[in-house]
N, C-alpha and C positions, 0 to 999 in steps of 0.2 A: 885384489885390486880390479882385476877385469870385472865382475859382478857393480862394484860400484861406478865404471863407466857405462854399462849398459842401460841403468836406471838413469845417468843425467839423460841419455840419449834419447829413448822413449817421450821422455817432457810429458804433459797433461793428458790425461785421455779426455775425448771428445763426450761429450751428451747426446746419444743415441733417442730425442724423443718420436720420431715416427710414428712407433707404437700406440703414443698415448694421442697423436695426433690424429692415428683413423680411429681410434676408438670415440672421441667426442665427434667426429665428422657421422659414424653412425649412431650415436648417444643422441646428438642434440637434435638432429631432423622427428627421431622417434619421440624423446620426451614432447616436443610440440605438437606434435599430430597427436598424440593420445592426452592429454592434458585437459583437461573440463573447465573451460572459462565462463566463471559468472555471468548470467545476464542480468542484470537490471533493470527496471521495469522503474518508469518516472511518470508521474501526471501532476496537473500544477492542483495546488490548493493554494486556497482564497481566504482571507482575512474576513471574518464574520462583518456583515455591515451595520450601522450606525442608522437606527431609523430616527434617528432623532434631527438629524444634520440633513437629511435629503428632502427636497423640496415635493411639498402634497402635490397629486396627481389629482389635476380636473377634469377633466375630457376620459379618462382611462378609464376603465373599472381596476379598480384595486388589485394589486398580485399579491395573493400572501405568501408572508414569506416563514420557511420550513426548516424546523429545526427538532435535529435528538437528543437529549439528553441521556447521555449513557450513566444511570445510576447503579449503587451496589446490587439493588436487587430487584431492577425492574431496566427498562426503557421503555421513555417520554417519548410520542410522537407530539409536538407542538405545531400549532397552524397560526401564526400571528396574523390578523388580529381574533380570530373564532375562538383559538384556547386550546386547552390537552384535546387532540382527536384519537388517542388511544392510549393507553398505561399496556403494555406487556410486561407481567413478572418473565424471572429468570426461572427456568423450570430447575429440574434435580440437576445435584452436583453444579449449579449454579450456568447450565446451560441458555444460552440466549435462543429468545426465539423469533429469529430471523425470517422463517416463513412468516411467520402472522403480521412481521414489520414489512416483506416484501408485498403482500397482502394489501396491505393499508397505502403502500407508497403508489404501487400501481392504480390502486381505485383514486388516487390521487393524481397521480398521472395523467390519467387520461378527463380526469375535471380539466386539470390544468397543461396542456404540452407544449406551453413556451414555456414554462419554466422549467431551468435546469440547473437552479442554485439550491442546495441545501446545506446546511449548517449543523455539526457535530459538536455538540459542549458534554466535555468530558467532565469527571471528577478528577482531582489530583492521583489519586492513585488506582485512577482505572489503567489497568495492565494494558501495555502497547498490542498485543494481540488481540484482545480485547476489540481494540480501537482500528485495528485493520480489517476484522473480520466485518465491524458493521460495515466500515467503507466499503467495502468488497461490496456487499448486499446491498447498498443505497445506490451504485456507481450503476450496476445491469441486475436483471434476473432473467432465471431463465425455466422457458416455459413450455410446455409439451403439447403440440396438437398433432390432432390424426397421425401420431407415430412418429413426428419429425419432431426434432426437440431446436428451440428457438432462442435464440439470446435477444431479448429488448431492452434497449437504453430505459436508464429510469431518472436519474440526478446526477449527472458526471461531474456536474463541476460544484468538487465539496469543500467546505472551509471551516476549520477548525477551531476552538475556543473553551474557557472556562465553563466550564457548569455553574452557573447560579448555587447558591446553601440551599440546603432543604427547606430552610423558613420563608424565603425571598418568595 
C-alpha cells in the first residue's frame, strides 16, 4: 500500500529541454555562417524588333541591325540590310567558335559603337547552354594588351527569337 501512495505523490515528471535548447542556440548561428547562398546574376533581354512597323529614317544614315542565328552546325553572323557577314562552322565534337564570332563582332563594333542591340534566333532545340554561352561572347570579350588583360563591352543589350527554317 505505501509504494502505491508514493507514485500518486510524485504526479508527472517535468520535460527537461535545456539541453536541446543550447544545442540549436549553437547549431543554428553555425549552420548560417557556413551555408553557400546562390547568387544570381539577371540582365534584361529584348524582344527582337519588327522592321517592318518602324518608321524609315531620313536624315540618319541607316543602323543595321544584328543578328545570330545559332544553327546545328554552324553560326550565322547576319547584318540587316548587307546579308550573312560570316558563316562559322562548329569545329570537333561540335564546339563553337566563339573567338572567330568575338572576332567579327568587335570589327563590328568598332564600324558601329552606338549600337548595342543584337539579336539571338535560335533553333528549337538548340541546348540552353548552347544559348548562354553565345550570350556570354556577344554581351563582352576580353582582350589582352601589353600584359594587362581587358574586358570591352561589345552588345549588352541582347534579344531573343526563333530561328528562321533553313529554306526561308
Amino acid at each position: 500500500m505505501r509504494k502505491r501512495r508514493q507514485r500518486r505523490q510524485h504526479g508527472e515528471p517535468e520535460i527537461n529541454i535545456t539541453a536541446f535548447l543550447n544545442l540549436m542556440v549553437v547549431l543554428i548561428p553555425f549552420l548560417l555562417l557556413s551555408a553557400a547562398f546562390n547568387q544570381l546574376t539577371a540582365f534584361d533581354l529584348f524582344l527582337p524588333t519588327d522592321s517592318s512597323t518602324q518608321a524609315p529614317q531620313t536624315n540618319e544614315v541607316e543602323k543595321p541591325e544584328l543578328a545570330i542565328l545559332l544553327r546545328k552546325t554552324k553560326l550565322v553572323l547576319n547584318v540587316h540590310p548587307r546579308g550573312v557577314m560570316a558563316d562559322l562552322p562548329h569545329g570537333e565534337n561540335d564546339a563553337l567558335d566563339i573567338t572567330g564570332l568575338q572576332q567579327q563582332l568587335h570589327a563590328l563594333k568598332s564600324q558601329y559603337p552606338q549600337i548595342t542591340q543584337i539579336t539571338l534566333l535560335s533553333e528549337p532545340d538548340t541546348r540552353y547552354e548552347t544559348i548562354i554561352e553565345v550570350m556570354d561572347a556577344v554581351r563582352a570579350m576580353s582582350i589582352e594588351e601589353s600584359g594587362a588583360r581587358y574586358q570591352i563591352e561589345l552588345f549588352p543589350d541582347v534579344a531573343l527569337g526563333d530561328a528562321p527554317e533553313t529554306g526561308a
